[in-house]
C-alpha positions as CSV (number, residue, x, y, z in Angstrom):
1,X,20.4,-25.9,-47.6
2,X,17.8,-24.3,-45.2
3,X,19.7,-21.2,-43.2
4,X,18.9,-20.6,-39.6
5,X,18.8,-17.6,-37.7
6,X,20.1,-17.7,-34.3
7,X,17.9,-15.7,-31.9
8,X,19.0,-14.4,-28.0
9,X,16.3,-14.6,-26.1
10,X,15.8,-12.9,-22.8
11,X,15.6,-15.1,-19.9
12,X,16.0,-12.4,-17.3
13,X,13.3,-12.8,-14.4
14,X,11.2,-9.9,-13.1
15,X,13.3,-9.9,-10.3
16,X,16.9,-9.9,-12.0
17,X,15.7,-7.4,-14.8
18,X,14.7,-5.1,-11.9
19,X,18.1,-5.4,-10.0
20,X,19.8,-4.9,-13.9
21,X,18.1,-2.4,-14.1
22,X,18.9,-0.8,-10.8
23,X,22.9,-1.6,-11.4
24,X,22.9,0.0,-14.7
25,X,21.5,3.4,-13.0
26,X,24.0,2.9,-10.1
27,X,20.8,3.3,-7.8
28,X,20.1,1.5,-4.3
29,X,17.2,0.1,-3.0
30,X,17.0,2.8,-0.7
31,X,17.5,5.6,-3.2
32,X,14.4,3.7,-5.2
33,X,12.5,3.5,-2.0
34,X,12.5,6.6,-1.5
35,X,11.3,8.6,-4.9
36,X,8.7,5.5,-5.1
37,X,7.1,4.8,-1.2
38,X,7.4,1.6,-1.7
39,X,9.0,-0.3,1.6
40,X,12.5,-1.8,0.7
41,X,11.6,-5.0,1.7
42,X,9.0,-5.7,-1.0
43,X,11.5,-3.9,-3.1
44,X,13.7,-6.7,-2.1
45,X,10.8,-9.5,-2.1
46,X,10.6,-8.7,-6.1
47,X,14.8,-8.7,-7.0
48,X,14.6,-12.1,-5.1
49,X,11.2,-13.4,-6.7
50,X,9.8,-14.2,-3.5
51,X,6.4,-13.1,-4.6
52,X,4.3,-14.7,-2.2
53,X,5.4,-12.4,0.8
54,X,4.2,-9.2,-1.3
55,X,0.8,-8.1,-0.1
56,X,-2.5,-8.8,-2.8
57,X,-2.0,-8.3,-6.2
58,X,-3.9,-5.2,-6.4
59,X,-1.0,-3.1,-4.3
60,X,1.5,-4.9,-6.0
61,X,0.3,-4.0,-9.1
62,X,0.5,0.2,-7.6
63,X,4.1,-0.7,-6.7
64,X,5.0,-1.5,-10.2
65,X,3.0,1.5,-11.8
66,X,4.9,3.3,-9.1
67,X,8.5,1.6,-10.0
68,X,7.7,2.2,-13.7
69,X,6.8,5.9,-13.0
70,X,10.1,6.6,-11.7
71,X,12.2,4.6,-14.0
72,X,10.2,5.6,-16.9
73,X,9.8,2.0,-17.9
74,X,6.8,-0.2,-19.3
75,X,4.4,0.0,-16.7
76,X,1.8,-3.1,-19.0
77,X,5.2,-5.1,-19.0
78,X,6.0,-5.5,-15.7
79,X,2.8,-5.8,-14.7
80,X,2.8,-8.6,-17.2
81,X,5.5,-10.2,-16.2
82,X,5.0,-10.5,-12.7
83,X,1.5,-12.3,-13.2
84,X,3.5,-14.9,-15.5
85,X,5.9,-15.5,-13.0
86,X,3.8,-15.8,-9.8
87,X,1.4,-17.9,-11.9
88,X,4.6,-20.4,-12.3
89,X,5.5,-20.1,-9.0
90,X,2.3,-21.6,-8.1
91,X,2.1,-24.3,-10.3
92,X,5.3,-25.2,-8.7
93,X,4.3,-25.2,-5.1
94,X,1.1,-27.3,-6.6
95,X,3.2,-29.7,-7.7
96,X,5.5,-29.9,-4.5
97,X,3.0,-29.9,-2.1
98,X,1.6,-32.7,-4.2
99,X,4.7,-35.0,-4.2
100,X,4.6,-34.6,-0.4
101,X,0.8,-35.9,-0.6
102,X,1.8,-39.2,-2.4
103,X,4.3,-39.9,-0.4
104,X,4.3,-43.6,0.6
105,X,2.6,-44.1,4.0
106,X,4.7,-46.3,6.6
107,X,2.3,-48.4,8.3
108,X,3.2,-49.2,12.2
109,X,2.8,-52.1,14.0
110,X,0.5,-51.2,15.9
111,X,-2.9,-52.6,16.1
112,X,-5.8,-50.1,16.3
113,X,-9.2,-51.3,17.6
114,X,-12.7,-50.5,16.6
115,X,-12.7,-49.1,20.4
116,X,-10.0,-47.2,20.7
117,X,-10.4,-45.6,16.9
118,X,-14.3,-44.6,18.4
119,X,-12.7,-42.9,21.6
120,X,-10.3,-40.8,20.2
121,X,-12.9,-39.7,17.3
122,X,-14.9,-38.4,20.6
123,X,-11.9,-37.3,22.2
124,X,-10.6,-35.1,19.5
125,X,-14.3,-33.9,18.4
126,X,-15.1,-32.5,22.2
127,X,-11.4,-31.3,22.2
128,X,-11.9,-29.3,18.4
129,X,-15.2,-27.7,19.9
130,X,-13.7,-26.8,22.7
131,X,-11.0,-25.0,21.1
132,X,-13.3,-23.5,18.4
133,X,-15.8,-22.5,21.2
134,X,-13.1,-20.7,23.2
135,X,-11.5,-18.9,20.3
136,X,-14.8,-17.6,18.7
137,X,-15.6,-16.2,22.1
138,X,-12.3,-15.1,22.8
139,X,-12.6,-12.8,19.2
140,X,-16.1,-11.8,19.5
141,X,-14.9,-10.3,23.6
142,X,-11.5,-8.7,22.9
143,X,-11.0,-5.3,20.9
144,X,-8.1,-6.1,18.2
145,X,-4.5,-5.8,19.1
146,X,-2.9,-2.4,18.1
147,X,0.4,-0.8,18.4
148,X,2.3,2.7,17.6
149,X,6.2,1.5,17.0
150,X,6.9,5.1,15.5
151,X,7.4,7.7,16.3
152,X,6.6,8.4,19.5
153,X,4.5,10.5,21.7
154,X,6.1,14.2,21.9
155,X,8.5,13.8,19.0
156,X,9.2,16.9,17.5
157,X,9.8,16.3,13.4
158,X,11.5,19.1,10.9
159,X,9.4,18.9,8.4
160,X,5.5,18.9,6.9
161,X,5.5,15.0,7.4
162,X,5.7,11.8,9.7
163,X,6.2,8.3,8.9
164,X,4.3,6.0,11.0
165,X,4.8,2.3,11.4
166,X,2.9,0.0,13.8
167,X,1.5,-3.5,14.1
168,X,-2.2,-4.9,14.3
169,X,-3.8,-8.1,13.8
170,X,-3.5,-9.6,10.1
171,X,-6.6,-8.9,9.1
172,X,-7.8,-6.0,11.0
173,X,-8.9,-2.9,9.5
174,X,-6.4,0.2,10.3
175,X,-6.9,3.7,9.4
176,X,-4.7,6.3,10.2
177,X,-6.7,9.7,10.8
178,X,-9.7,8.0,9.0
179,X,-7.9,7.1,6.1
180,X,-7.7,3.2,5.0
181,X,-3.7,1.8,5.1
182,X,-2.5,-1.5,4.0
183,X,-1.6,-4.3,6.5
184,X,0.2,-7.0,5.3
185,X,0.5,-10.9,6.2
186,X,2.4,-10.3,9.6
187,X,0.2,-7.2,10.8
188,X,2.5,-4.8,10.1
189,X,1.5,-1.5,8.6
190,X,3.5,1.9,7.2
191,X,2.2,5.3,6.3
192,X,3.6,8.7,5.3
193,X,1.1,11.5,6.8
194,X,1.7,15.0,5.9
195,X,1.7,17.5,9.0
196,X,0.6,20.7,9.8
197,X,3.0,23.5,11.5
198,X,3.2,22.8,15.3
199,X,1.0,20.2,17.1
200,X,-0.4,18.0,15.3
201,X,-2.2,14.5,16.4
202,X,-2.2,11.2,14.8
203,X,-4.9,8.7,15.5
204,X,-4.7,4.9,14.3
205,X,-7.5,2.5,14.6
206,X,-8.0,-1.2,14.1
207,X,-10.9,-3.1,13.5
208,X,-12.0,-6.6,13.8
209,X,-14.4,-8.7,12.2
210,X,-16.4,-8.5,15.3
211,X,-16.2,-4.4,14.7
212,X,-14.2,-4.7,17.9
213,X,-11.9,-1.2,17.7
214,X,-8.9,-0.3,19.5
215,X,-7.5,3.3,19.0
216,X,-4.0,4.6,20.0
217,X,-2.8,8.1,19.4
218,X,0.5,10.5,19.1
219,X,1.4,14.0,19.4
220,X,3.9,14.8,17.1
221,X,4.9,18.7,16.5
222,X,6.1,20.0,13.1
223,X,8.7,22.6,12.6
224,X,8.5,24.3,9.2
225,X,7.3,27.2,7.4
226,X,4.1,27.5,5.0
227,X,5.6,27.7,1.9
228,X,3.5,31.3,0.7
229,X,2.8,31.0,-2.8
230,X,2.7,34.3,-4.7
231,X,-0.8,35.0,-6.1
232,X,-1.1,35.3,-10.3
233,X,-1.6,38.6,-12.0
234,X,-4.6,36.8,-13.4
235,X,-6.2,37.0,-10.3
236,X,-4.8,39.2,-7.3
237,X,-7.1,37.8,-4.6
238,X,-6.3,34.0,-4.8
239,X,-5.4,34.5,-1.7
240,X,-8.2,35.1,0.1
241,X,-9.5,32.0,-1.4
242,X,-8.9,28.5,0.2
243,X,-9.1,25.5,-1.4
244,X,-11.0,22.4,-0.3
245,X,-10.1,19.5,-2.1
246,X,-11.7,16.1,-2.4
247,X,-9.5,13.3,-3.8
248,X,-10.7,9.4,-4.4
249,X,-10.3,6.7,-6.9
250,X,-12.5,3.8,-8.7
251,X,-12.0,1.3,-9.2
252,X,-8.3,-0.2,-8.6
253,X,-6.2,1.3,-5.7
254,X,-4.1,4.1,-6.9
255,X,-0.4,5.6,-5.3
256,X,-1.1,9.2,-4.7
257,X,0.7,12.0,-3.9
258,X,-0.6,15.9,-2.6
259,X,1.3,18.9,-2.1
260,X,-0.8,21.7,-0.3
261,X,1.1,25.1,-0.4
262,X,4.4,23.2,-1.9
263,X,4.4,20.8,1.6
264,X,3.6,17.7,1.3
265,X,0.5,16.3,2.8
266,X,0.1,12.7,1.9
267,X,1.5,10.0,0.0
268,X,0.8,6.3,-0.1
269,X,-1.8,3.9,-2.0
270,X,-5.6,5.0,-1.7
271,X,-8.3,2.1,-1.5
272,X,-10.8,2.1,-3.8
273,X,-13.9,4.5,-2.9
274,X,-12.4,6.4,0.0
275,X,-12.4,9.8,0.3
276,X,-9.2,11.8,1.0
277,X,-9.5,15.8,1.8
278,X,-7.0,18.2,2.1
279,X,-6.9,22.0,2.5
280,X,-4.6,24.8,1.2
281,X,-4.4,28.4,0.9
282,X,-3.2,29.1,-2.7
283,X,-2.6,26.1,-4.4
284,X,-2.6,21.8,-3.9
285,X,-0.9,19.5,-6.3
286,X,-2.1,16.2,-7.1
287,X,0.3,13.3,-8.6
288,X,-1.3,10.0,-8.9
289,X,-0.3,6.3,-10.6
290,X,-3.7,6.3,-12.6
291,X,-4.7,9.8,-14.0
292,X,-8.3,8.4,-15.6
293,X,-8.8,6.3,-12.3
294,X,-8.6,9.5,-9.7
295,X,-11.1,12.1,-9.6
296,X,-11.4,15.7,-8.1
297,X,-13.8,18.2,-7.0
298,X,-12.5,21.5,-5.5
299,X,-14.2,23.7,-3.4
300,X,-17.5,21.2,-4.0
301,X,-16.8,21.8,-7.9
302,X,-16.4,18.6,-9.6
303,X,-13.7,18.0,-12.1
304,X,-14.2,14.7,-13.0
305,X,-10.8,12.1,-13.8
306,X,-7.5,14.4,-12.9
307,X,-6.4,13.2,-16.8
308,X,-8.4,11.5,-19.5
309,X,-5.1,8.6,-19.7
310,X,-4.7,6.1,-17.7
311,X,-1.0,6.9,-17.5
312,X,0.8,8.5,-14.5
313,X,-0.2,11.8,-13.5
314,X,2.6,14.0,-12.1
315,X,2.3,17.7,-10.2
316,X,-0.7,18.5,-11.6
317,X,-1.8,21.6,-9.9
318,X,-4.9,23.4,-9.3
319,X,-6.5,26.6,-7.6
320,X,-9.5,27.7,-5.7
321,X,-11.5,27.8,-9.0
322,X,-10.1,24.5,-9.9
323,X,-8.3,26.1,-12.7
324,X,-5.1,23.8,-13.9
325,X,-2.0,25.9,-13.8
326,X,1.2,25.6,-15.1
327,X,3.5,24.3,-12.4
């Protein structure tokens, strides 16, 4: 007789292995938030599989390599995963929306003339060029809608940085102090931006198809201290040397994350080909979700991919001769 083998398979989704996962660590969705930038609520969109409010599949994809950084998990399998899922949660709304297509068609009684069908063809033609008229002028005249929820003009923050959250129009282009942040589906937008000690200001511009540009901007003053880091024996003036750094990836977006001095001064997904700067006195250190798709130059010196992997790349720190050091 033939023997079978009995076989448990897995039929956790994305979403329930993620909140497993969470449970079994005895970590929120705050706590996760937190050591990962990623907003709860897409945190929260992915434990409940509703992956069609998650913004394009290229920051989703950062969130996971983000997640899987911090859980030390697979980062190719949940990546995988998620693309199998979403794939067959559209074939399902396919197939709804399709059932509601062939839905039988209840014919009234009412008797429509050659006449009448030819005057509301007119009717609703002038009226749909109207609309269209009005709209594309309205666009092409009006700068893009912008606003600063937080934080506010004049606050005073303990610390080297300032989360920002406001709200454009869906697809407007917003930069926060020139660098590119995402927007998602309802216009609203979230940033970390690291701070300098005492006044700093924070400018945030949207864009328009039309190149129509509104800019709003905050004062916000930072109470901390420089960390002062201690210069090697190797080299006694490092110092007196600044550093200049140039940070930008190729060709997927990439979470980063830069410490200048032990403060950090940015954190959150750069876009593809944009150029993000930063300064420091002794030392900066560079953690990034794609270590062969980020590249450095410091001090106009260029160092090529921050690691040959593709692999997370965590604290790695250089000096004014763009010398890695030992952390």
């Amino acid at each position: 007789m033939v023997q079978f083998t009995r076989k448990k398979l897995d039929s956790l989704t994305l979403g329930e292995r993620m909140k497993k996962i969470r449970d079994e660590r005895h970590l929120t969705l705050a706590d996760i938030s937190k050591g990962t930038k990623i907003q709860i609520k897409y945190l929260q969109y992915f434990e409940d599989g509703e992956y069609m409010k998650l913004p394009a599949d290229v920051y989703v994809k950062g969130f996971l390599r983000s997640y899987a950084m911090y859980l030390s998990l697979s980062e190719a399998n949940l990546i995988k995963q998620f693309e199998r899922e979403k794939g067959i949660h559209k074939n399902i709304k396919k197939i709804v929306d399709d059932e509601k297509v062939n839905k039988p068609i209840n014919f009234s009684i009412f008797v429509i003339s050659p006449k009448m069908i030819v005057v509301s063809a007119i009717t609703l033609l002038a009226l749909g060029s109207f609309v269209y008229l009005y709209l594309q002028v309205n666009n092409f005249v009006s700068t893009p809608r912008l606003a600063i929820i937080k934080p506010a003009d004049g606050t005073v923050v303990d610390g080297s940085a300032a989360h920002v959250v406001g709200l454009a129009e869906k697809d407007a282009l917003v930069t926060i102090n020139d660098q590119a942040v995402l927007v998602n589906e309802k216009g609203e937008f979230s940033e970390d931006v690291g701070l300098k000690d005492g006044l700093n200001v924070i400018s945030v511009k949207a864009k328009n198809k039309f190149n129509k540009e509104t800019t709003q901007s905050v004062s916000v003053s930072a109470n901390f201290k420089p960390t002062e880091a201690q210069p090697s024996q190797d080299n006694p003036d490092q110092q007196n040397n600044p550093i200049n750094a140039e940070v930008y990836v190729s060709p997927n977006s990439t979470w980063l994350s830069v410490e200048a001095d032990g403060n950090l001064v940015y954190s959150g997904v750069l876009l593809p080909q944009s150029v993000q700067k930063f300064e420091a006195k002794n030392k900066i250190s560079i953690s990034s979700g794609n270590g062969s798709e980020t590249f450095m130059k410091i001090n106009g010196k260029d160092l090529g991919q921050l690691t040959s992997g593709s692999a997370p790349a965590k604290d790695i720190i250089f000096d004014a001769n763009g010398k890695v050091l030992s952390k």
